[in-house]
C-alpha positions in Angstrom: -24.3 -1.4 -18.2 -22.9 -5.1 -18.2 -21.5 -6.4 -15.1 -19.6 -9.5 -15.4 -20.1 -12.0 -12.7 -16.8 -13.5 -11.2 -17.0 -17.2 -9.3 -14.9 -16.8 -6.2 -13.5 -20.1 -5.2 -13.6 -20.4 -1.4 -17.2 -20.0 -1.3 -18.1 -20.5 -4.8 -20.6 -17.7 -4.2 -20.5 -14.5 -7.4 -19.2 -11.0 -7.0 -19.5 -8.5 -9.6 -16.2 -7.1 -10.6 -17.3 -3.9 -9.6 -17.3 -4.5 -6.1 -14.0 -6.1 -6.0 -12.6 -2.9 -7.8 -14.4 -0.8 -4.9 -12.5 -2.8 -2.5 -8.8 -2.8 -4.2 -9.1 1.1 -4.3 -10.6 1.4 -0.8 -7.7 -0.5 0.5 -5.2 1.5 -1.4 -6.4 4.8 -0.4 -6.7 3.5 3.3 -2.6 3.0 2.9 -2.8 6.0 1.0 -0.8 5.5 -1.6 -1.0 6.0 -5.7 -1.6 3.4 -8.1 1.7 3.4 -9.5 3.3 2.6 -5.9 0.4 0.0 -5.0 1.1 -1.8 -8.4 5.2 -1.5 -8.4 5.1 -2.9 -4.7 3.0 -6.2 -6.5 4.7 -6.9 -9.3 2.0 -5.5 -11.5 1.3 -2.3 -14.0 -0.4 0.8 -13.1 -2.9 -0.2 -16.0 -3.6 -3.5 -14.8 -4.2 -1.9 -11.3 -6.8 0.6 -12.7 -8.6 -2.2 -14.7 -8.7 -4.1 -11.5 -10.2 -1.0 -9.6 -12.4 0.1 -12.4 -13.9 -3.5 -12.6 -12.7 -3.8 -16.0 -10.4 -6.9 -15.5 -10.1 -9.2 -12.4 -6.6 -10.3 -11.2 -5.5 -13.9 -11.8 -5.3 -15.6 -8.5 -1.3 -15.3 -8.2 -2.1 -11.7 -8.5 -5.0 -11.6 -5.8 -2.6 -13.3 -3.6 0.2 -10.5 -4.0 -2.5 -7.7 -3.4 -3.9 -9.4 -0.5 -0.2 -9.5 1.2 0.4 -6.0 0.3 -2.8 -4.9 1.6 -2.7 -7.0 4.7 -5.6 -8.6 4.3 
């Protein structure tokens, strides 16, 4: 399995894609909500939303932003 390694710019420190996916779902479970809610309420698709959570894709940092707000963190 290939994890792809994401530079996060406040810290400049690495997180695997995986982990950020682990927290976008953990947050939207905590508001228990669906994907397709979580993602309408951003701006975003469901897809994008389930590559985000699945580590497939990361968000742009526009995105990160809106998903961070929507969160509340």
């Amino acid at each position: 399995m290939h994890i792809r390694m994401v530079t996060m710019k406040a810290g400049g420190d690495c997180v695997p894609n995986s982990i950020i996916g682990e927290r976008l779902q953990e947050l939207r479970n905590r508001r228990s909500v669906n994907q397709e809610i979580a993602a309408e309420a951003c701006g975003i698709s469901r897809i994008a939303l389930a590559r985000y959570e699945n580590g497939v894709r990361v968000p742009r940092m526009d995105t990160a932003a809106k998903l961070a707000q929507y969160y509340g963190v």
